[in-house]
C-alpha positions as CSV (number, residue, x, y, z in Angstrom):
1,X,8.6,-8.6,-14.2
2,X,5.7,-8.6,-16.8
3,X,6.8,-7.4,-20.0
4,X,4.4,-4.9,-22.1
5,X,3.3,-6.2,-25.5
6,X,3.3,-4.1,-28.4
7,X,-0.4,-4.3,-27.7
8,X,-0.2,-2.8,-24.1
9,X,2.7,-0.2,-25.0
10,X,0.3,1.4,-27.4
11,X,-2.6,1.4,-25.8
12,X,-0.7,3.6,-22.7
13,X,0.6,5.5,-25.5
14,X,-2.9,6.3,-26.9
15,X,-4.2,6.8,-23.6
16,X,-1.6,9.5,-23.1
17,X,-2.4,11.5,-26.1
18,X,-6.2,11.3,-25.2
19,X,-5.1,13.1,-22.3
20,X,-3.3,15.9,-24.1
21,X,-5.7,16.7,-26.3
22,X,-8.4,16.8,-23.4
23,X,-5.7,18.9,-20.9
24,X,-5.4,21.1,-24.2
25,X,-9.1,21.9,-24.7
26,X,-9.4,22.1,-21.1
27,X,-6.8,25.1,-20.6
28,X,-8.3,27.0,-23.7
29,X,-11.6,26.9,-22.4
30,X,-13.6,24.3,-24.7
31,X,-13.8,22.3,-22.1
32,X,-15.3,23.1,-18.7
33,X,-14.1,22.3,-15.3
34,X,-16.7,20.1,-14.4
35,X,-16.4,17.4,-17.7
36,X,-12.7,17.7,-16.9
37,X,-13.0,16.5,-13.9
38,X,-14.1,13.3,-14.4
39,X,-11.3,12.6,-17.0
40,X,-8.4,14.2,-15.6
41,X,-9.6,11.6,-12.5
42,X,-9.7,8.3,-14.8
43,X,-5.8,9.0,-15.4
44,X,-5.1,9.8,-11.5
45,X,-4.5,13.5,-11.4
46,X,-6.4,15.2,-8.6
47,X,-6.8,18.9,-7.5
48,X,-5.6,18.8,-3.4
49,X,-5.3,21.5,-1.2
50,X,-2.5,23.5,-2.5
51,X,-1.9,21.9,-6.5
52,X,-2.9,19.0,-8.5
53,X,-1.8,15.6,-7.3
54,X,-0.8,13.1,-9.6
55,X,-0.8,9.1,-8.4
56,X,1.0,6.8,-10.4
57,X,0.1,3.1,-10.5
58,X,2.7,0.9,-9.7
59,X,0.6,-2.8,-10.1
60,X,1.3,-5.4,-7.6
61,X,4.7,-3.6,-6.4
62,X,6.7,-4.2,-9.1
63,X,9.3,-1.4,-10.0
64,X,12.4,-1.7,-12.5
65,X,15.4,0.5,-12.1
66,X,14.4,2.4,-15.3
67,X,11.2,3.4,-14.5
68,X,12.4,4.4,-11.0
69,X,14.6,6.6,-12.8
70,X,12.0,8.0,-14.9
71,X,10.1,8.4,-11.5
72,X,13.1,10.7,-10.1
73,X,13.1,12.5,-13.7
74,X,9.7,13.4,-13.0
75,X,10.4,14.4,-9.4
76,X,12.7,16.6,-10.8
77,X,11.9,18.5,-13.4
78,X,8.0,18.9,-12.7
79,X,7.4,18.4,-9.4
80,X,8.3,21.7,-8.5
81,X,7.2,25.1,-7.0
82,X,8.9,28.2,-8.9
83,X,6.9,30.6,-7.3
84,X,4.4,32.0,-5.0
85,X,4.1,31.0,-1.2
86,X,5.4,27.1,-1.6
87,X,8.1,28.3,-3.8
88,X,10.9,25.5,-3.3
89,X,8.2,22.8,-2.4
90,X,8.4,19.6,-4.3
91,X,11.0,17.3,-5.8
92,X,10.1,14.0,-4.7
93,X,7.6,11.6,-4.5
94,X,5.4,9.7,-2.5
95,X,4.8,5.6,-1.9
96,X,1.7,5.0,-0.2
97,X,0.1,2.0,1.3
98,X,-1.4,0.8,-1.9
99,X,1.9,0.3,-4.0
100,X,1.3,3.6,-5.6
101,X,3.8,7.0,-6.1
102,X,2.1,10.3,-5.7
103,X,3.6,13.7,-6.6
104,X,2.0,16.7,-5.4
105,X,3.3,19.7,-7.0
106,X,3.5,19.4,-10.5
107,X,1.6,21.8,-12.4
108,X,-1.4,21.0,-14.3
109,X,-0.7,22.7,-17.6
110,X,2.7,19.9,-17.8
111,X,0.8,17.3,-16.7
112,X,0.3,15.5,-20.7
113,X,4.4,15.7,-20.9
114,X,4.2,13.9,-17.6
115,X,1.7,11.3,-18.4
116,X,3.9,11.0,-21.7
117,X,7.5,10.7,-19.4
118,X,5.6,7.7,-18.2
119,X,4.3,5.7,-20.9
120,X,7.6,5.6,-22.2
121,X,8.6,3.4,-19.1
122,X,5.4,1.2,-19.3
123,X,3.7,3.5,-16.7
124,X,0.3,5.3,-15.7
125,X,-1.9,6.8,-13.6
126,X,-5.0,4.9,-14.8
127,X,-7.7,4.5,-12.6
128,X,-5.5,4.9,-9.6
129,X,-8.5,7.3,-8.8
130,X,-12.2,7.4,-9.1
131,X,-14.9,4.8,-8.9
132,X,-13.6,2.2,-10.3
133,X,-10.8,-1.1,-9.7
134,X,-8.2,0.2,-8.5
135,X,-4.7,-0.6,-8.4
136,X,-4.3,-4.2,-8.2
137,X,-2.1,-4.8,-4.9
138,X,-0.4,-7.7,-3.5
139,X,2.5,-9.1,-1.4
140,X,6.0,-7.0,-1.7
141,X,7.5,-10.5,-1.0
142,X,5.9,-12.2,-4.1
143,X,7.7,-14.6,-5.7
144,X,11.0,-14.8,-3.1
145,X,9.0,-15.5,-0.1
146,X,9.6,-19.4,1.5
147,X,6.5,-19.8,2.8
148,X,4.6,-18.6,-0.4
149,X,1.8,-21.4,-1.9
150,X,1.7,-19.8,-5.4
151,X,3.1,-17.0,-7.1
152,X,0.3,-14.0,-7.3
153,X,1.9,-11.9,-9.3
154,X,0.4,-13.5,-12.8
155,X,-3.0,-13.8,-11.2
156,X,-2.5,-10.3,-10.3
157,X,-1.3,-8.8,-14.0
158,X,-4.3,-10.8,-15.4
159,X,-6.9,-8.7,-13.4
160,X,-4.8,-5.7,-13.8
161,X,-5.2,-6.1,-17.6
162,X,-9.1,-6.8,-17.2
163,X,-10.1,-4.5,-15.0
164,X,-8.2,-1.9,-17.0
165,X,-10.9,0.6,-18.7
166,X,-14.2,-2.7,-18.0
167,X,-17.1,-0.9,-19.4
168,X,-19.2,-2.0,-17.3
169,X,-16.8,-1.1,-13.7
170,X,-16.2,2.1,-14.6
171,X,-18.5,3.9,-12.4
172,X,-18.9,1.9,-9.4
173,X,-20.7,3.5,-6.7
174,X,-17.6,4.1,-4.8
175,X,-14.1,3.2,-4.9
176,X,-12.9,-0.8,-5.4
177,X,-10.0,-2.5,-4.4
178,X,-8.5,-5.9,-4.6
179,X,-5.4,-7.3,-2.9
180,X,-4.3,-10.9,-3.5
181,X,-2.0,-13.0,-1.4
182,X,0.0,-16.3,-2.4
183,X,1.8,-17.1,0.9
184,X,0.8,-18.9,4.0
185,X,1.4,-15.1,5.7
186,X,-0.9,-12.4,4.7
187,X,1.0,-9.3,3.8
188,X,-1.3,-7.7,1.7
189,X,-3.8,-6.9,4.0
190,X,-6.2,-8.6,2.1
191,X,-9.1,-8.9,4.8
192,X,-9.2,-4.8,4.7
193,X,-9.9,-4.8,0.8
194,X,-12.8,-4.7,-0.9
195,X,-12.1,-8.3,-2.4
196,X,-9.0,-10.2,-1.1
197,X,-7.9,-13.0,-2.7
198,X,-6.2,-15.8,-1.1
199,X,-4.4,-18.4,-3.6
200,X,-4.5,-22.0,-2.3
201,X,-4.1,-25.2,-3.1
202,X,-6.7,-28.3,-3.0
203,X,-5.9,-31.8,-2.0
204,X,-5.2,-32.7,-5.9
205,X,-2.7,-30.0,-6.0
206,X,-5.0,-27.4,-8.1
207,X,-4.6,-23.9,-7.7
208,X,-7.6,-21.6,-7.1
209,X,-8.9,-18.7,-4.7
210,X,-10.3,-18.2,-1.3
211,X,-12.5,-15.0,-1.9
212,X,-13.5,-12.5,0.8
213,X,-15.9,-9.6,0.1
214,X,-16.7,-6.4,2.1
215,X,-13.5,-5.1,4.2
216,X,-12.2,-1.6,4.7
217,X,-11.7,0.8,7.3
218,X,-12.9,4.3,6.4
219,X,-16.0,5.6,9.4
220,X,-16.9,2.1,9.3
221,X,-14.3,-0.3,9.9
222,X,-15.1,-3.5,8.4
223,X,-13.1,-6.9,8.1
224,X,-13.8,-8.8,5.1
225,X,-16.4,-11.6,4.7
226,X,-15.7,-15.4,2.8
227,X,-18.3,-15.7,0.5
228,X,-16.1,-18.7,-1.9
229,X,-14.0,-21.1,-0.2
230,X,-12.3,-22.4,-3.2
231,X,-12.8,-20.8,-6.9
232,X,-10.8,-22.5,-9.7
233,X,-8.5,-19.8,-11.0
234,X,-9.7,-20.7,-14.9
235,X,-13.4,-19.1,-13.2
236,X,-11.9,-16.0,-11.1
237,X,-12.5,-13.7,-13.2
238,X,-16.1,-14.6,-13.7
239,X,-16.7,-14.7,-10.0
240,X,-15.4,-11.7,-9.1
241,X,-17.4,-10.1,-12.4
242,X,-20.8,-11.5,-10.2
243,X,-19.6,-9.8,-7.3
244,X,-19.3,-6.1,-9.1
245,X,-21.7,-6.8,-11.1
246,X,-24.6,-6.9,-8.0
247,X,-22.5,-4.1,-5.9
248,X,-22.9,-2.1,-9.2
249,X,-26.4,-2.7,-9.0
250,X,-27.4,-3.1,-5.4
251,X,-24.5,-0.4,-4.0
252,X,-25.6,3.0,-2.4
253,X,-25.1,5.9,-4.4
254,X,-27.2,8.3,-2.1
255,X,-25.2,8.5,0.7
256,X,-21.4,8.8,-0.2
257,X,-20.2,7.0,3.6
258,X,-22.7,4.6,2.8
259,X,-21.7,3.4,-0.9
260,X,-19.0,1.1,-0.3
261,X,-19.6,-2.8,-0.7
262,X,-18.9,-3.2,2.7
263,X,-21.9,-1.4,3.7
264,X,-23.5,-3.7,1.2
265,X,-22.0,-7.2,2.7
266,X,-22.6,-6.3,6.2
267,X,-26.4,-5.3,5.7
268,X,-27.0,-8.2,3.5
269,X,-25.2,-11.0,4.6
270,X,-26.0,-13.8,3.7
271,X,-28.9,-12.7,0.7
272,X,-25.3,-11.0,-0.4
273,X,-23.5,-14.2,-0.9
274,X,-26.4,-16.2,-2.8
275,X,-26.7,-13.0,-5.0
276,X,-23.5,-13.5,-6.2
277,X,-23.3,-17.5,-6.5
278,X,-26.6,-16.6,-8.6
279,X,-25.3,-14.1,-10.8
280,X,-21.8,-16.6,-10.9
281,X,-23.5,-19.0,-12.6
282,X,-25.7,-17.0,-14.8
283,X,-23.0,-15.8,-15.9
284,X,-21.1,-19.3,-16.8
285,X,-24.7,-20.5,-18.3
286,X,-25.6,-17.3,-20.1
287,X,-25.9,-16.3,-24.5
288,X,-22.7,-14.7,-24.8
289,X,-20.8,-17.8,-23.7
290,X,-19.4,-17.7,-20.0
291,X,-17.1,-20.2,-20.7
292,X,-15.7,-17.6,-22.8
293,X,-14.7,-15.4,-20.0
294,X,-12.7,-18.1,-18.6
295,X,-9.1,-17.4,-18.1
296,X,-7.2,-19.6,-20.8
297,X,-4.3,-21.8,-20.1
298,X,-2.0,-20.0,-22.8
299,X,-2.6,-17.0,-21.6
300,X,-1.8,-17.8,-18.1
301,X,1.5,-19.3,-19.6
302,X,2.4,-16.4,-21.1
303,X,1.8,-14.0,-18.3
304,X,3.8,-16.7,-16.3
305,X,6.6,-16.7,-18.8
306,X,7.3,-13.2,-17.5
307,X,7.1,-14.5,-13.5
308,X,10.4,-16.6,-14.3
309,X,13.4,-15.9,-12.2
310,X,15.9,-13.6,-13.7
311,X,18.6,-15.6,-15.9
312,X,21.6,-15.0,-13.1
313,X,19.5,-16.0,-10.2
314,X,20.2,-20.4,-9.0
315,X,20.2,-21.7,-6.5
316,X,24.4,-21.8,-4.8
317,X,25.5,-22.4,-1.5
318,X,23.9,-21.3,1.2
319,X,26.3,-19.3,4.0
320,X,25.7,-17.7,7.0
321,X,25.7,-13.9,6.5
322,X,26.7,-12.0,10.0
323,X,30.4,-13.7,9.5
324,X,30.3,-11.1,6.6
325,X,31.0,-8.0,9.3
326,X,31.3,-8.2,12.8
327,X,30.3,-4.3,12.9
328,X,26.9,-3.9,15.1
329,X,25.5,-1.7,12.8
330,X,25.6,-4.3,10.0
331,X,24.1,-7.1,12.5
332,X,21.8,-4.7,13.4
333,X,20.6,-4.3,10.1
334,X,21.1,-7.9,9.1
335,X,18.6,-9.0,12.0
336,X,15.8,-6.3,10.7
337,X,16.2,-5.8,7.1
338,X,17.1,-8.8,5.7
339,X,14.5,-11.2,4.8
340,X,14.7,-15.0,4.0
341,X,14.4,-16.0,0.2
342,X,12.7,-19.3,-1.3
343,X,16.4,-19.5,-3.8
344,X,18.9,-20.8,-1.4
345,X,22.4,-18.3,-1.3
346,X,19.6,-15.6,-1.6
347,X,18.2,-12.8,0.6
348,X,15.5,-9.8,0.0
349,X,16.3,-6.4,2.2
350,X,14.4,-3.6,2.7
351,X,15.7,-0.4,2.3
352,X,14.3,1.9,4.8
353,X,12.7,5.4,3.4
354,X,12.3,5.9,7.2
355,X,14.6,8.5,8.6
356,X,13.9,12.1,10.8
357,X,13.4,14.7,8.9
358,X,11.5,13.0,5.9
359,X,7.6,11.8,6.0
360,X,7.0,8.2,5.7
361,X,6.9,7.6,2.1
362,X,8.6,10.9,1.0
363,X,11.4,10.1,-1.7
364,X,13.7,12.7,-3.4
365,X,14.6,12.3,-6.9
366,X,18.1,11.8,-5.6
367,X,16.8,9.0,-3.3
368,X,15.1,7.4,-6.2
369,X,18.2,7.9,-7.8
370,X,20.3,6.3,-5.5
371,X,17.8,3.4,-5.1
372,X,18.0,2.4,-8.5
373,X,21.8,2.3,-8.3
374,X,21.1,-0.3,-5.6
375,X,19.1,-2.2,-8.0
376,X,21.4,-2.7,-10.6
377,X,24.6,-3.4,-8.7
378,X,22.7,-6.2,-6.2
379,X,19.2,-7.7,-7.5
380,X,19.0,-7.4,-11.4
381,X,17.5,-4.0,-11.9
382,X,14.4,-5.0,-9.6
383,X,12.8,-3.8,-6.6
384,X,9.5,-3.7,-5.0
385,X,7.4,-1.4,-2.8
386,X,6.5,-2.4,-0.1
387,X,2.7,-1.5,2.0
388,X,4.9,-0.2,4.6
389,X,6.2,2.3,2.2
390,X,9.8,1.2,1.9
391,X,11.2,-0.2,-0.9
392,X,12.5,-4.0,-1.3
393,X,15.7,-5.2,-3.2
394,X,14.1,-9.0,-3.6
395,X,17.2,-10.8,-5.4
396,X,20.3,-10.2,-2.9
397,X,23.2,-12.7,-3.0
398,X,23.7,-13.2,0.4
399,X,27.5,-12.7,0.0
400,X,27.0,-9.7,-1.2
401,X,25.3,-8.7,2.1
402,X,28.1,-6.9,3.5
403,X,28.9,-4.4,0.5
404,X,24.9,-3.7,-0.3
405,X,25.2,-2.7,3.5
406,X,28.0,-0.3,3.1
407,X,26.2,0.9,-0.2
408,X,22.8,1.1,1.3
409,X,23.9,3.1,4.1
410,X,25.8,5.5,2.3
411,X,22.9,6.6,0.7
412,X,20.6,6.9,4.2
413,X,19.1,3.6,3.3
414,X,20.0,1.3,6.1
415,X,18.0,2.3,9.2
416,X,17.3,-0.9,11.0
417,X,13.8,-0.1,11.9
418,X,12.1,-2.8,9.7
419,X,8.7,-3.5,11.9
420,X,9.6,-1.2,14.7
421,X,8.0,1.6,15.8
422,X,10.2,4.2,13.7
423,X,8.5,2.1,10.4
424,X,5.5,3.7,10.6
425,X,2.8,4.6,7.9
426,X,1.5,7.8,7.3
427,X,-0.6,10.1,5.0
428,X,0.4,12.8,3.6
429,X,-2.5,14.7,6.0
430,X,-3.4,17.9,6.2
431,X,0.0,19.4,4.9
432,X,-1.3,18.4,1.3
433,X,-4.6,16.5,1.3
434,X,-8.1,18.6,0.7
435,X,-9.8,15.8,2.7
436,X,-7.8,16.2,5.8
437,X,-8.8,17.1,9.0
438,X,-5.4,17.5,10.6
439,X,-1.8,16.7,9.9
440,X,-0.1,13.6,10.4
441,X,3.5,14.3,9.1
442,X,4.2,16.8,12.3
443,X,3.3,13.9,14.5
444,X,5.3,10.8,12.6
445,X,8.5,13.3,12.7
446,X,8.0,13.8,16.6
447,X,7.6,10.1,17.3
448,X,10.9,9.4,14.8
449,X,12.6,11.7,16.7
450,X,12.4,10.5,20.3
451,X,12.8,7.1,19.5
452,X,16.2,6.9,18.2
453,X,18.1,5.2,20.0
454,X,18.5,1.7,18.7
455,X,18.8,-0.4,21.8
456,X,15.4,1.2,23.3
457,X,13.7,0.6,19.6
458,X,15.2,-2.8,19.6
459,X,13.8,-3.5,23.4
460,X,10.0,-1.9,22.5
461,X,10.2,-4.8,19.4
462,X,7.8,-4.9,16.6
463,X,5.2,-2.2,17.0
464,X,3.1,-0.5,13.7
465,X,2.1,2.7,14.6
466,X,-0.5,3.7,11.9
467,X,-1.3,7.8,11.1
468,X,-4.1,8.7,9.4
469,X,-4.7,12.6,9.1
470,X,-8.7,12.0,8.3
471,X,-11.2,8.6,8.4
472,X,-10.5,8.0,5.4
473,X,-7.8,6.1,6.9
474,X,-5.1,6.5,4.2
475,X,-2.8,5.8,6.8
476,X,-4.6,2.5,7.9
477,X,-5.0,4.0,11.6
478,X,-7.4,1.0,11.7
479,X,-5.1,-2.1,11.2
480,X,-2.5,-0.3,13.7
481,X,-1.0,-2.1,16.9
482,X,-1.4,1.8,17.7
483,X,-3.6,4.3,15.6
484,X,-4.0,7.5,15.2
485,X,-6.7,10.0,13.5
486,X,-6.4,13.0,13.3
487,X,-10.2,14.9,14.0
488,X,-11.2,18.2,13.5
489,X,-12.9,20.1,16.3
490,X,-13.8,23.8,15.5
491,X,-11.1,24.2,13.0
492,X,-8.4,23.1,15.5
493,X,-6.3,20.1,15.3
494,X,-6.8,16.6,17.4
495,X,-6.2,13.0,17.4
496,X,-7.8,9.9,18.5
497,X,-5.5,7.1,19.6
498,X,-6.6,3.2,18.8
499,X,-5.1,0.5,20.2
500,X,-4.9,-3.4,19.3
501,X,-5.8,-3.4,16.1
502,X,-4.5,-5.9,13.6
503,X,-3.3,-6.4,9.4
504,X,-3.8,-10.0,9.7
505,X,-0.1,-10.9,9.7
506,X,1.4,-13.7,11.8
507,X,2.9,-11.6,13.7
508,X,-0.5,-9.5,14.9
509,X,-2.8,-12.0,14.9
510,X,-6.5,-12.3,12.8
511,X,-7.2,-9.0,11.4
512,X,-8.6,-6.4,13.7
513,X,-9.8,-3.0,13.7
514,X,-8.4,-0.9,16.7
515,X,-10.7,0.2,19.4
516,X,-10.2,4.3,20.8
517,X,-9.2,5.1,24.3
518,X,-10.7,7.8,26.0
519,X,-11.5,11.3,24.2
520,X,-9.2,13.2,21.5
521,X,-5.8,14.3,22.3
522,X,-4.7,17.7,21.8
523,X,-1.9,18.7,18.9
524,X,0.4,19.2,21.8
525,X,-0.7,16.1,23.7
526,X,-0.5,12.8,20.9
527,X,3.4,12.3,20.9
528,X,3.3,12.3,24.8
529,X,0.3,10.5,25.2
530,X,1.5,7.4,22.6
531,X,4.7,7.7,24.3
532,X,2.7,7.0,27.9
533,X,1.3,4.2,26.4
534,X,4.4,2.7,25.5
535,X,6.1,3.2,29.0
536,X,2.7,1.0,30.4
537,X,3.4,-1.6,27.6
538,X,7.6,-1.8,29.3
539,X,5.9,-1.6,32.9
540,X,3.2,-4.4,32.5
541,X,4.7,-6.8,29.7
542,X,5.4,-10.3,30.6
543,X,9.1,-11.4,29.2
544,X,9.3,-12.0,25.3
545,X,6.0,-10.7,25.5
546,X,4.9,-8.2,22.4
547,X,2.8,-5.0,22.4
548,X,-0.1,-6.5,21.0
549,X,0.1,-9.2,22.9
550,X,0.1,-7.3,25.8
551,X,-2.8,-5.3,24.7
552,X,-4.8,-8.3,24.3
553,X,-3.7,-10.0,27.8
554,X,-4.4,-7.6,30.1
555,X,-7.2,-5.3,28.1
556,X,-7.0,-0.9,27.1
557,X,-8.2,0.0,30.8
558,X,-3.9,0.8,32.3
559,X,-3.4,2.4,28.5
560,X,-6.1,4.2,29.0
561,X,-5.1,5.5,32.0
562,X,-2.1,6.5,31.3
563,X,-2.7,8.2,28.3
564,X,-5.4,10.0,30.0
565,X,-3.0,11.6,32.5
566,X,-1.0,13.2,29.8
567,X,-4.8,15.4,28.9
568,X,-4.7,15.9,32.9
569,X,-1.1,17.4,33.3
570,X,-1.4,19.3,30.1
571,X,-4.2,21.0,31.9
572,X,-3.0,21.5,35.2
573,X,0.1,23.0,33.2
């Protein structure tokens, strides 16, 4: 994991006592709600429908065991509802699809002791909101993954430090995000980004970046454009600075739906691209010295230095884990949650924050708790989270398989659902979020619930089901084998359902936006009709055949159908 310098420990530090003294002024009146606003947004805390939120960057995934502690501390002690209607709300916290934690009940006047709590761990909420970078994201996998071309996770730290607080990026004309992938598999979405970043290698060996502009879902679902088949990575921060640099000046900011770059790309095309190799190598050419801006090879050596594996972790004998336990539950779990590992004797396992009765995301403080135990008894205080909002133990000794099982699932970790249908995403929806048009949590619990059984979850295969309680699309309804949005029509509650769409994964195929079926579903019609839709995926699928690929074979028309009938016999009922 990347270890703060005295340099960056101070500068979180400093950044947390700005923020008291403008929280201070703020509650005594010299400072007004509107210029609060702006910097109460710039450290992550936001004002949703029933308190202030706070979202707390977690860069690139990474997550020690003491700052998940810290994270449960906070849970804990602040996120909490003494009084009033919600009284007994809060203690826990949320992982979203962007490798963040949100809490959503702490108050505002104990908000500097928060952001305080956190720099002591090498934490912050900085520009996890607002118009600006955001959170730098990449592949929960980083690192561990066999099939992985070069470690992202210095590449990513660098542009986490640089895009921290750029003058010139700090108000964008919308929101920015970048997710970079080093692996032959993307899983970091990256075509659904506002820059994705794909680390190769040329014939000679070199490492640089393939660079796509302009994806992300939102009312306008948009899958990213190349624009730069090979950048050097000495020049990526220089390239990407010419790509901001003409979104910041050629981006809408008159129309809110319209100000994303992707709006930009897809009206521009290719004018967009030659902008950008323009302004590239202005920028190389230019007074100040482009050169300049070129990431050194000491720093990247010392950012590397803190990529190394940890000191226990060589490579030993590799043996074959299900002789471990012959208990199903454990092979169960073993053929799910258990990853291959680049380090041979090695594993990384997922352990599921999946289970009925808790939203996708939600974690307790005991949970967190409990995790971090994990952490520190079987992969060297480290863990990841993951964009399917579970969290990753990435340096398992395969034999000690067995006991992280029996460990894992005494504390509700070890639901062996990893990919299934029971793994969905959601947003926090209309439950919490201002934005919202409906809720999504009531939906994700009802789908959890009727698919328990194991054998039937296990015979449906892998299947992401994607909520999303407004377009938005903080649940990625979008990239969803099956989506679902939730739409607001006259102040009452309904969904759209969207099938066939695509993360870019091996496993689903080029990245794709789902297409809706039919009109909006009812409250009381979603569960059944996404459950009619999977009884015509078991009735039409061709053997070893998957649910997107049976979506793409034989077309939406038979889904359609059958979902359809579900808003018929509702009626007739």
């Amino acid at each position: 994991m990347y270890k703060y310098t005295a340099f960056d420990r101070h500068f979180v530090h400093q950044r947390a006592a700005q923020y008291r003294d403008q929280l201070e002024r703020h509650l005594k009146g010299q400072l007004g709600t509107d210029e609060f606003r702006p910097l109460r947004l710039q450290n992550g805390w936001y004002v949703q429908r029933h308190a202030p939120m706070l979202r707390v960057a977690i860069p690139y995934g990474e997550l020690s065991s003491p700052q998940l502690r810290q994270l449960a501390k906070i849970a804990r002690e602040y996120d909490i509802v003494s009084e009033g209607p919600f009284k007994g709300q809060g203690g826990y916290g949320h992982f979203t699809t962007r490798q963040n934690l949100q809490y959503n009940w702490i108050p505002l006047d104990r908000s500097a002791e928060v952001m305080e709590l956190l720099a002591a761990v090498d934490m912050h909420g900085i520009q996890t909101s607002g118009n600006c970078i955001r959170n730098i994201t990449s592949d929960a996998f980083a690192g561990i993954a066999p099939d992985e071309i070069v470690d992202p996770r210095p590449y990513c730290e660098i542009l986490r430090q640089w895009s921290t607080l750029h003058p010139e990026f700090a108000h964008l004309p919308r929101k920015f995000k970048i997710a970079v992938s080093g692996a032959e598999e993307d899983r970091a979405a990256i075509l659904w980004h506002d820059i994705g970043l794909q680390l190769k290698k040329d014939v000679t060996g070199a490492v640089g970046f393939q660079v796509f502009v302009g994806g992300g879902m939102g009312r306008t679902p948009i899958i990213a454009t190349e624009v730069a088949a090979f950048v050097p990575w000495q020049q990526i921060l220089v390239f990407i600075e010419a790509i901001v640099r003409v979104y910041n000046l050629a981006g809408r900011r008159d129309n809110l739906y319209k100000a994303r770059i992707k709006i930009l790309v897809k009206a521009e095309g290719q004018k967009f691209v030659d902008a950008v190799n323009a302004e590239f190598k202005a920028i190389l050419a230019g007074d100040l010295g482009g050169h300049e801006q070129l990431i050194p090879e000491a720093e990247l050596a010392r950012v590397k230095a803190c990529f190394v594996d940890p000191s226990d972790v060589r490579a030993i004998p590799a043996i074959d884990p299900s002789r471990l336990s012959i208990e199903p539950a454990y092979q169960r779990w073993l053929a799910r949650n258990v990853h291959a590992h680049r380090v041979s004797g090695f594993r990384a396992v997922t352990l599921s924050l999946k289970r009925v009765g808790i939203a996708p995301g939600d974690t307790s403080a005991d949970v967190m708790d409990a995790a971090a135990a994990l952490a520190d008894r079987f992969s060297q205080g480290e863990l990841r989270v993951s964009h399917r909002q579970n969290l990753v133990l990435p340096w398992v000794r395969e034999a000690d398989l067995a006991k992280l099982f029996e460990a894992a699932r005494a504390a509700g970790f070890a639901t062996p659902n990893a990919g299934r249908l029971t793994d969905q995403i959601a947003c926090p929806g209309g439950d919490y979020c201002a934005l919202a048009n409906a809720r999504s949590l009531p939906l994700a619990a009802a789908i959890a619930e009727r698919y328990q059984d194991l054998d039937e979850l296990e015979d449906l295969g892998d299947i992401d089901l994607h909520i999303s309680g407004c377009i938005n699309s903080c649940g990625h309804h979008h990239s969803g084998h099956i989506g679902v949005l939730g739409v607001d029509k006259d102040g009452t509650e309904w969904y759209q359902l969207t099938l066939g769409g695509s993360d870019g994964s091996t496993l689903s195929g080029p990245a794709t936006a789902g297409k809706v079926i039919g009109p909006s579903f009812a409250a009381d019609e979603i569960a059944d009709a996404v459950e009619a839709v999977l009884e015509t995926y078991k009735a039409q699928r061709q053997a070893g055949e998957r649910f997107i690929e049976t979506v793409k074979r034989i077309g939406l028309d038979p889904f359609k159908t059958a979902a359809n009938a579900v808003r018929v016999a509702t009626a007739r009922a």
